[in-house]
N, C-alpha and C positions, 0 to 999 in steps of 0.2 A: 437600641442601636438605630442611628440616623439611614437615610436612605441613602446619602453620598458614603457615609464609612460602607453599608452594602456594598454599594456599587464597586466601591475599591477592591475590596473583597473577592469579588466575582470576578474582577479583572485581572488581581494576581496569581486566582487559581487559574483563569484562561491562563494567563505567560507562561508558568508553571508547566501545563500542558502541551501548548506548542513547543516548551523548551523538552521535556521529555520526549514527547514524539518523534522531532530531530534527533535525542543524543541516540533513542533507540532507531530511528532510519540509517544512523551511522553508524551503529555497531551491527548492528543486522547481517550484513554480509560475511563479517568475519565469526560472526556466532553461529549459523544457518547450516546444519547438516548437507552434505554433500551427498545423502543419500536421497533417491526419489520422494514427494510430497507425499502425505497420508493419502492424499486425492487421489493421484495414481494407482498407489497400492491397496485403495481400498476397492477402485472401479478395475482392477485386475483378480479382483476376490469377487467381483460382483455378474462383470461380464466377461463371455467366454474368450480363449484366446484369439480365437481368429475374428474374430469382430471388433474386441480393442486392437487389435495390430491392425486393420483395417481404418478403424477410425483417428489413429497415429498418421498412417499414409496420407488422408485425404486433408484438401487443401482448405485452408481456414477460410472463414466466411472474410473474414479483415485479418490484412497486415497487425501484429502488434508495433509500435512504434519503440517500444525498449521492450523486445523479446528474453525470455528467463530475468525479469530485471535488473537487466544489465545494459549497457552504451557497449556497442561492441568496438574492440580495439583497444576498450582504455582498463582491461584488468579488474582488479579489486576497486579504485576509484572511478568505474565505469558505475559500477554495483552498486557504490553509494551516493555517487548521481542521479542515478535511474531512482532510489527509493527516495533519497531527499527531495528527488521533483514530482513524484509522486505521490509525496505526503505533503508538499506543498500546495499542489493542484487538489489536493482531498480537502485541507485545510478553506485555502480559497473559494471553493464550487459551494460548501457550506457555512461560508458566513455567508455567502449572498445570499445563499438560500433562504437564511435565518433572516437577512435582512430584508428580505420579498416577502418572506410569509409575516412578518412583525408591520409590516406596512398594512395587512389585510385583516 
């Protein structure tokens, strides 16, 4: 196998990927239990009541900018907003990364 067929190769398993990742950022919200995360319910098995009910109260070190990954106001298409530009910015932050560290 040539090194340009490689390359091809590698290229339509990335699209493949970035295409996957989208259709699942868009199904995500309508697939996504409506009950609390494992996270929650596992640090309410872990720590006592009154100290996670405290650590709920107290105020975040940083605003989230899309809080429970959602756009608030816009519903269901708020949800998949927030996750499609969040797997977009995931996407972006590491190819460059890839392309800083490829340089070195």
């Amino acid at each position: 196998m040539s090194l340009k067929t490689n390359s091809r190769m590698n290229m339509k398993f990335l699209y493949a990927g970035i295409v996957i990742a989208l259709i699942i950022s868009v199904l995500a919200p309508f697939l996504a239990s409506p009950d609390p995360d494992g996270l929650e319910s596992a640090a309410g098995g872990v720590i006592d009541e009154y100290t996670f009910s405290a650590l709920e109260e107290s105020e975040p070190f940083m605003e989230s900018p899309m809080p429970d990954y959602a756009i608030e106001g816009q519903g269901k298409m708020g949800e998949v907003l927030a996750i499609v530009i969040g797997t977009l910015l995931v996407l972006g932050i590491s190819y460059t990364l890839g392309k800083v560290a490829k340089k070195q």
